[in-house]
Z-matrix of the N, CA and C atoms (Angstrom, degrees):
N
C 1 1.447
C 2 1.525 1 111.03
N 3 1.417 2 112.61 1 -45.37
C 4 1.652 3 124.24 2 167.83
C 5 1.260 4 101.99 3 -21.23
N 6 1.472 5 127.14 4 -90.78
C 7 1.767 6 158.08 5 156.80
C 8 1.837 7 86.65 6 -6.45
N 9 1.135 8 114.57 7 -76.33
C 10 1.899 9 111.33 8 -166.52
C 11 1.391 10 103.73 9 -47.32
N 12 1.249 11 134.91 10 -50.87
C 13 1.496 12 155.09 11 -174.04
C 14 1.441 13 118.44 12 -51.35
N 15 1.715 14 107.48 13 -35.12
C 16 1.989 15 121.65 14 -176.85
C 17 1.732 16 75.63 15 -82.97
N 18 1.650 17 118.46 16 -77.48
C 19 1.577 18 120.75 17 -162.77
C 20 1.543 19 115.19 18 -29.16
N 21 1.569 20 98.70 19 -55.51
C 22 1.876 21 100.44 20 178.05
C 23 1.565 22 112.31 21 -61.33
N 24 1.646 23 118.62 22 -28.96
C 25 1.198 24 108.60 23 178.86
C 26 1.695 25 121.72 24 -74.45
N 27 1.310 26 104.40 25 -43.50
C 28 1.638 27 123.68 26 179.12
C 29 1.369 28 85.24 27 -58.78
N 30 1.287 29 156.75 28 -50.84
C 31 1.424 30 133.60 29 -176.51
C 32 1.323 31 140.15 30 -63.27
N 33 1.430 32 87.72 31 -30.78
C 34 1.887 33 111.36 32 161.25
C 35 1.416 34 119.80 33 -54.07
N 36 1.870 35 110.26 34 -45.26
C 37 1.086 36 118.71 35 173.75
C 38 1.621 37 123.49 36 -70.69
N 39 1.342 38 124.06 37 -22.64
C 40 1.206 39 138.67 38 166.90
C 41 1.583 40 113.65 39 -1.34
N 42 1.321 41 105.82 40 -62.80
C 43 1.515 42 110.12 41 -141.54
C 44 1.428 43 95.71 42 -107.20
N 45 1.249 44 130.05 43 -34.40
C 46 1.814 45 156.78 44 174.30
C 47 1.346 46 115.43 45 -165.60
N 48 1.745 47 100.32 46 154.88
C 49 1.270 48 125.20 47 -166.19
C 50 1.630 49 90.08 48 -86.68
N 51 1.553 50 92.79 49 136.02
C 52 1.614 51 129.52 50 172.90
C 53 1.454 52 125.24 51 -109.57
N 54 0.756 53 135.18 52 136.45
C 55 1.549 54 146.96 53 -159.86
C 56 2.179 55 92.66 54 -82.53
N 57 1.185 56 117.69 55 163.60
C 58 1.317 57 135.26 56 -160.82
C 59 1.362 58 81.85 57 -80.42
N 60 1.702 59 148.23 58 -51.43
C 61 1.184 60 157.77 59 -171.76
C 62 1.472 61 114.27 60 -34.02
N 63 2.085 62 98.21 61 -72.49
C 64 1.178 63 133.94 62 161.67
C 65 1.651 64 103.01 63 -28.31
N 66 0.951 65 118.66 64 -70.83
C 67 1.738 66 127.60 65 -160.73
C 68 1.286 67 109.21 66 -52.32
N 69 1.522 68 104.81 67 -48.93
C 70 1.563 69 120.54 68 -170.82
C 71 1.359 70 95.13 69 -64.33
N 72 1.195 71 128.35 70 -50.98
C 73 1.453 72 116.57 71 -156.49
C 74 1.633 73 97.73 72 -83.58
N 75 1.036 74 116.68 73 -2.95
C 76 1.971 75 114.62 74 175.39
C 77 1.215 76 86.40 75 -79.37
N 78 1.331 77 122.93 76 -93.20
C 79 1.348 78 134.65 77 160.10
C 80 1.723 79 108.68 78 20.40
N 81 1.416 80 103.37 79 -99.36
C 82 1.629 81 109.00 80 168.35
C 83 1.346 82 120.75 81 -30.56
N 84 1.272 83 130.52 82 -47.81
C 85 1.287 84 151.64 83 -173.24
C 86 1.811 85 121.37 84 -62.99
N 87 1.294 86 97.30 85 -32.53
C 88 1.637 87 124.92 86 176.26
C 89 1.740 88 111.43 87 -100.36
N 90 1.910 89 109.35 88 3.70
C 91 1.393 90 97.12 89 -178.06
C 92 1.344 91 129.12 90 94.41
N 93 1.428 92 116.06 91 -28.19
C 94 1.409 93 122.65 92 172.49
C 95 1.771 94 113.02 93 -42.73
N 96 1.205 95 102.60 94 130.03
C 97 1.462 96 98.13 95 164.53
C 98 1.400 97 127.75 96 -47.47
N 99 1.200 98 129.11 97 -179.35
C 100 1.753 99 141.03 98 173.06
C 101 1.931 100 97.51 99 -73.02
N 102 1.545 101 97.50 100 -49.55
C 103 1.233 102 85.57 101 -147.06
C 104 1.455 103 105.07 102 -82.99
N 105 1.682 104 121.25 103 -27.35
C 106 1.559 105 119.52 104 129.94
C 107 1.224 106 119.37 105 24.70
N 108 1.396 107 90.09 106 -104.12
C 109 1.672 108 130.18 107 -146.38
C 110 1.644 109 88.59 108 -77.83
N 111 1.337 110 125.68 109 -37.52
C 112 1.578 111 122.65 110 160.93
C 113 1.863 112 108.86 111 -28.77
N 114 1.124 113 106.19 112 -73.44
C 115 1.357 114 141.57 113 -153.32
C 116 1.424 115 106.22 114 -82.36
N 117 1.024 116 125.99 115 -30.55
C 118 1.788 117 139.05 116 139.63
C 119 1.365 118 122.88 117 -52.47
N 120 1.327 119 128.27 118 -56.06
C 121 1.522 120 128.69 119 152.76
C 122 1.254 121 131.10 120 -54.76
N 123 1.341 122 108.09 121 -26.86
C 124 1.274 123 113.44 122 153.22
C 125 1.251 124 130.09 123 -56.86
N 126 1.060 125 116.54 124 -49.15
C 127 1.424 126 109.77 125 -165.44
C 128 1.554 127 103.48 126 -92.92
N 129 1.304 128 116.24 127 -15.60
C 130 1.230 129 121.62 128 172.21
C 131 1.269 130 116.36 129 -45.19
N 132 1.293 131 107.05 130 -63.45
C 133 1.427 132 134.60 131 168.30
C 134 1.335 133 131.49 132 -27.34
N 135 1.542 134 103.64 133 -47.44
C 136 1.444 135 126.86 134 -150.52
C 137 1.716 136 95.98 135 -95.08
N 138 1.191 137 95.71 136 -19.11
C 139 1.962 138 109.61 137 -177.37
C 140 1.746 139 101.32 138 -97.21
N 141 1.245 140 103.80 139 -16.27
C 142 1.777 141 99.37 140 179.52
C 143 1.658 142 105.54 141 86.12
N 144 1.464 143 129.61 142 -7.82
C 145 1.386 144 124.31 143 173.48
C 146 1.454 145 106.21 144 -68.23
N 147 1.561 146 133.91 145 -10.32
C 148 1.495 147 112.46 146 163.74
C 149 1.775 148 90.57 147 -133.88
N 150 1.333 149 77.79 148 135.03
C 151 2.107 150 92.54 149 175.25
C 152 1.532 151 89.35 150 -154.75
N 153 1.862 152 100.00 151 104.48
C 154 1.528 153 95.60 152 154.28
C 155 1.726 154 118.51 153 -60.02
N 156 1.123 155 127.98 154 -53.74
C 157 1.498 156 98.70 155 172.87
C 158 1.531 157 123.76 156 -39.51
N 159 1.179 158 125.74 157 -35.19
C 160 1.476 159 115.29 158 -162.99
C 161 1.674 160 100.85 159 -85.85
N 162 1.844 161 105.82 160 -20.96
C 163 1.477 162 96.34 161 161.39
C 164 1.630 163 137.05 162 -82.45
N 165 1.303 164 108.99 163 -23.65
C 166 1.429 165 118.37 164 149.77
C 167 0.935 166 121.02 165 -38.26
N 168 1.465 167 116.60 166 -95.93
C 169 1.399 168 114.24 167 166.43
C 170 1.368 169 147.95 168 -9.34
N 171 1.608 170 108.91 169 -42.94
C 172 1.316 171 120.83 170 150.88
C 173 1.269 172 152.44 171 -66.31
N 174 1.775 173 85.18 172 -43.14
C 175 1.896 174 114.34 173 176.45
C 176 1.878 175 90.67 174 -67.38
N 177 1.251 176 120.90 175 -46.26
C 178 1.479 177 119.37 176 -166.95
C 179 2.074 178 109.09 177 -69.09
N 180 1.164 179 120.23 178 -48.32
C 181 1.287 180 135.15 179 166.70
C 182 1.654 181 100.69 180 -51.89
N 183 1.288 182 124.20 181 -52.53
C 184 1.409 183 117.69 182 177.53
C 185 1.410 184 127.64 183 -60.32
N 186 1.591 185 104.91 184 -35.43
C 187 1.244 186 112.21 185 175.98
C 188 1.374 187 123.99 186 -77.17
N 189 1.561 188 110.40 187 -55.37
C 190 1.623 189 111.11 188 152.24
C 191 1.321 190 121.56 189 -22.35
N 192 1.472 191 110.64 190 -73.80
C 193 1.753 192 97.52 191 177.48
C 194 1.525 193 110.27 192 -52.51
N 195 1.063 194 132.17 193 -53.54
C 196 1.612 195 115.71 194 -176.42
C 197 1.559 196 111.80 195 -56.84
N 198 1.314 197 115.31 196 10.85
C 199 1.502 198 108.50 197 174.52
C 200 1.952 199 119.31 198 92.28
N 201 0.912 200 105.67 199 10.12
C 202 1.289 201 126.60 200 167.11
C 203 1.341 202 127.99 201 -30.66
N 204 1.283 203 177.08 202 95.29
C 205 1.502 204 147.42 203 132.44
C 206 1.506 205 125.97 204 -33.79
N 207 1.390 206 118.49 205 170.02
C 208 1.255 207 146.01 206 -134.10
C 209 1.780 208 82.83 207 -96.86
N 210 1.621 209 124.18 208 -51.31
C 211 1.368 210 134.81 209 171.98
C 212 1.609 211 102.40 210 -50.21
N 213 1.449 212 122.46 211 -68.36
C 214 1.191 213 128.15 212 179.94
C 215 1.603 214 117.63 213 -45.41
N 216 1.297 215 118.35 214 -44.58
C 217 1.359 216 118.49 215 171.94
C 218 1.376 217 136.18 216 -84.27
N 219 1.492 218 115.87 217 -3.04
C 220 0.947 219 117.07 218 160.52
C 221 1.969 220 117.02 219 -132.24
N 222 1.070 221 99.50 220 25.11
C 223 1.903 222 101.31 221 111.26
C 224 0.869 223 130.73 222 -139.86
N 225 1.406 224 130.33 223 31.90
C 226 1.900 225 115.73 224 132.36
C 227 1.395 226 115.13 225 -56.32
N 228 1.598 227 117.12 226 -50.04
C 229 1.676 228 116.07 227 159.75
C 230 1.381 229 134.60 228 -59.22
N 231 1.212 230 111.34 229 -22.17
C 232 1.283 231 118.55 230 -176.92
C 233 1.960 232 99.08 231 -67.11
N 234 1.575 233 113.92 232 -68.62
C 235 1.222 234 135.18 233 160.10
C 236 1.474 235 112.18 234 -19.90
N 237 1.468 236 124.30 235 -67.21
C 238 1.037 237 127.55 236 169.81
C 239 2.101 238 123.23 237 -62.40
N 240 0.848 239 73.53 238 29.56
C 241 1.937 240 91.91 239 -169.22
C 242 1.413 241 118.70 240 53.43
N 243 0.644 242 142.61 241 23.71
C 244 1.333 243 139.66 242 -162.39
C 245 1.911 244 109.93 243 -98.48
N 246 1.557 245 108.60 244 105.91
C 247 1.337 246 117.80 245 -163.01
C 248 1.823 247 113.84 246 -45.20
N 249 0.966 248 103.69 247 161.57
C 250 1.605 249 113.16 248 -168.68
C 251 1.456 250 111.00 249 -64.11
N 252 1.024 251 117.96 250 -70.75
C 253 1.869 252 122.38 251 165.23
C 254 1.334 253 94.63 252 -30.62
N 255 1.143 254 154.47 253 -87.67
C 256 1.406 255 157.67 254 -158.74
C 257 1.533 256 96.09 255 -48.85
N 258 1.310 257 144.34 256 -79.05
C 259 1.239 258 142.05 257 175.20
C 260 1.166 259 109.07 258 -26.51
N 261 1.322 260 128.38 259 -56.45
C 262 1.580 261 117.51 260 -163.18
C 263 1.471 262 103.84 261 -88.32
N 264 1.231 263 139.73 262 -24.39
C 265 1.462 264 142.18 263 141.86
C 266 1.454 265 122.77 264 -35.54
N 267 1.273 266 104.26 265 -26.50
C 268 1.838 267 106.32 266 172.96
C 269 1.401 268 114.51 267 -111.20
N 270 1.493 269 119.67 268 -8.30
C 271 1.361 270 120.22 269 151.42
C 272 1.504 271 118.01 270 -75.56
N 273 1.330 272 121.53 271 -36.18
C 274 1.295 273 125.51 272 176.03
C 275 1.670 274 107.97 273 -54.27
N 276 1.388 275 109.11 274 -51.58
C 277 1.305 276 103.77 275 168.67
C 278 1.183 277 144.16 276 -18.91
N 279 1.436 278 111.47 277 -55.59
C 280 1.235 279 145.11 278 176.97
C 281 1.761 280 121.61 279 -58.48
N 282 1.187 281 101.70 280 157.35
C 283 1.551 282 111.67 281 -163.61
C 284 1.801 283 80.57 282 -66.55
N 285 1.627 284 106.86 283 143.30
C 286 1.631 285 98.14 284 154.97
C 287 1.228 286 134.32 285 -39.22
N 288 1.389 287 139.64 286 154.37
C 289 1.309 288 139.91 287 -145.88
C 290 1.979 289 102.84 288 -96.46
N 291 1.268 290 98.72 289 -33.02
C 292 1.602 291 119.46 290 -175.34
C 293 1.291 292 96.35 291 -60.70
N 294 1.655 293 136.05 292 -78.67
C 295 1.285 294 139.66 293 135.63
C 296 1.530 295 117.68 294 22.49
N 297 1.369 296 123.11 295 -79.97
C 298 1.483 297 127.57 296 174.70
C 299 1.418 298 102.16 297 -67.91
N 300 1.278 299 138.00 298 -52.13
C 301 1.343 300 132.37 299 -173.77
C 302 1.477 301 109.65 300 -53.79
N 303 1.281 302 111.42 301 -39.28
C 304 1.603 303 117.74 302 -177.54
C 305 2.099 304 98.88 303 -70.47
N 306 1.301 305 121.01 304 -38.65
C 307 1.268 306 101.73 305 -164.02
C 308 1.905 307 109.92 306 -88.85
N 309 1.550 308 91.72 307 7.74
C 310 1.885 309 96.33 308 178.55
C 311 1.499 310 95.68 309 -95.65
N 312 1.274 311 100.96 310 -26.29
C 313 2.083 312 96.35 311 173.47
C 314 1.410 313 103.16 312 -51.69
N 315 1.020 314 111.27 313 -79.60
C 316 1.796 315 138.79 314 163.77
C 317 1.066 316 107.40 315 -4.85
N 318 1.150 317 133.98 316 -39.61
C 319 1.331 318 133.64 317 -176.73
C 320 1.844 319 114.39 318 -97.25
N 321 1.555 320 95.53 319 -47.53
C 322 1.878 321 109.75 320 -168.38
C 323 1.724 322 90.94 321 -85.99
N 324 0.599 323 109.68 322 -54.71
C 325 1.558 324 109.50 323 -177.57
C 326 1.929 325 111.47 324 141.42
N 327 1.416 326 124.64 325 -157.51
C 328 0.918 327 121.00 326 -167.25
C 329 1.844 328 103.26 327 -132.97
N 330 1.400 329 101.13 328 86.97
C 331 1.544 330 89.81 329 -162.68
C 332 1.603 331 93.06 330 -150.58
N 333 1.634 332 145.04 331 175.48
C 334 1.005 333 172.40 332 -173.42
C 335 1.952 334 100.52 333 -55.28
N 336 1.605 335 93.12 334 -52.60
C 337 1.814 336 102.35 335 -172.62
C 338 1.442 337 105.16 336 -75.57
N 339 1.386 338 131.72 337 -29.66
C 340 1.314 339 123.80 338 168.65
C 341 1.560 340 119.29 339 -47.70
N 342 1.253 341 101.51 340 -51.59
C 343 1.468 342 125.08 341 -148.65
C 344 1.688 343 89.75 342 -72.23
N 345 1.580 344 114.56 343 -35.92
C 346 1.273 345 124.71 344 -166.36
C 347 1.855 346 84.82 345 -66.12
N 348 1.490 347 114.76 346 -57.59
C 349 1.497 348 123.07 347 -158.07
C 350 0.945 349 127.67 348 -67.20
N 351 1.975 350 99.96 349 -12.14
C 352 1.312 351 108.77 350 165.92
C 353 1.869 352 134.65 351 -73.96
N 354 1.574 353 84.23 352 -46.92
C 355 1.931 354 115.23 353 159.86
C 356 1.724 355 88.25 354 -39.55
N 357 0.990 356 118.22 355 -73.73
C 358 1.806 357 124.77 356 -139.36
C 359 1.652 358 99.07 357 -59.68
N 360 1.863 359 113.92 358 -32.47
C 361 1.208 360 104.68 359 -169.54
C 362 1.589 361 108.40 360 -105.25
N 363 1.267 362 109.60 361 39.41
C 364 1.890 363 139.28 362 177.22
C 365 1.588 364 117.06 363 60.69
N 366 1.425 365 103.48 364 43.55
C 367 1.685 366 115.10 365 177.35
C 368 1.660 367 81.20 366 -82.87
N 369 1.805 368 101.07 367 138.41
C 370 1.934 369 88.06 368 162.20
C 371 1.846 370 104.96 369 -71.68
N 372 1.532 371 84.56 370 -176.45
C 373 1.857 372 97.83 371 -172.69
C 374 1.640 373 103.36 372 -79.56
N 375 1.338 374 114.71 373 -20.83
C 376 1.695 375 97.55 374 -177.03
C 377 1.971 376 95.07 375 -88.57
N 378 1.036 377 122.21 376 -0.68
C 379 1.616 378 110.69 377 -178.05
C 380 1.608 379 87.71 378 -103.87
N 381 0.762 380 146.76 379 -50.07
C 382 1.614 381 152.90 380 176.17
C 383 1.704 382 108.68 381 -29.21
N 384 1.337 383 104.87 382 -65.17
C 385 1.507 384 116.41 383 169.26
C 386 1.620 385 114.64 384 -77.46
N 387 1.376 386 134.48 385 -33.47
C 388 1.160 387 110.30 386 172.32
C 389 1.838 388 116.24 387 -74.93
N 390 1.322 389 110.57 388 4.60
C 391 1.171 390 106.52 389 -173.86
C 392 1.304 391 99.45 390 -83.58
N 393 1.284 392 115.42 391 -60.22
C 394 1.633 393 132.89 392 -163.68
C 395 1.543 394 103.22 393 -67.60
N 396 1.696 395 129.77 394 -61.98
C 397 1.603 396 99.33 395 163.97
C 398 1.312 397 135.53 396 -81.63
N 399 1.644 398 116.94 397 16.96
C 400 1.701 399 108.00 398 157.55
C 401 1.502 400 120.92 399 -89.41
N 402 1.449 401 94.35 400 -12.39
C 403 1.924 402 102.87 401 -175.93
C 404 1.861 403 103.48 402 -50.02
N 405 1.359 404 98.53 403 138.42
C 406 1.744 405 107.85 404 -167.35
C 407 1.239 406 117.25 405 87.66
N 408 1.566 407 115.37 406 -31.82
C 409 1.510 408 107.52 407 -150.22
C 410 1.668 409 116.43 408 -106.61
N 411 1.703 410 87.49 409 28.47
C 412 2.042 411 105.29 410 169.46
C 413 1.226 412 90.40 411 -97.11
N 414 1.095 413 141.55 412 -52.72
C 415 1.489 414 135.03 413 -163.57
C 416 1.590 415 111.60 414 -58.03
N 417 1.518 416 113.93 415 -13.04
C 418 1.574 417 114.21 416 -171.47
C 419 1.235 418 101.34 417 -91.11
N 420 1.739 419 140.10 418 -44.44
C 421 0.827 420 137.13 419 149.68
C 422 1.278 421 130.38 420 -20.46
């Protein structure tokens, strides 16, 4: 069953990298035993095909570029299990949050509904508003 447990997992991984969390709960989900899905993460592990850091890191870089906040990305990771020290290590990563908030202005414009669109896609509210009334106002400097 061990052997069925790596196969069902390596298939999960197929398409994108999944956090040790993710697996377990496929894993669980398909019936695998505890001691299985133990012994499946294990070895997963031990080969480097599951590294929540290397999935953090990514899932967080992926999301950022799609326009993400700092709220938004760390609970999509959080959700996806991925321990807290590790989360805020893969947000740290990341370009500052002010930075991306400033280049979604840049694009939507500088108005009330941004600022709203920024909140909604988990920018906090003081990066939301300093984005939208500093937009323009580097160039005056």
């Amino acid at each position: 069953m061990g052997e069925d447990a790596v196969e069902q997992a390596l298939r999960s991984l197929r398409h994108r990298e999944r956090s040790a969390a993710q697996i377990e709960r496929h894993l669980e989900a398909r019936g695998v035993d505890e001691a299985a899905r133990v012994d499946a993460l294990a070895t997963l592990g031990r080969t480097g095909l599951v590294d929540d850091r290397r999935f953090a890191e990514a899932r967080a870089r992926t999301l950022a570029d799609r326009g993400a906040g700092d709220a938004f990305i760390r609970h999509d990771l959080n959700a996806a299990g991925v321990d807290r020290d590790t989360v805020e290590d893969a947000l740290g990563a990341l370009e500052d949050e002010l930075v991306r908030a400033r280049r979604v202005v840049e694009r939507r414009g500088s108005d009330p509904r941004t600022a709203r669109y920024l909140i909604g896609k988990g920018f906090s509210v003081e990066v939301a508003q300093a984005a939208v009334a500093g937009y323009g106002m580097e160039s005056l400097g």
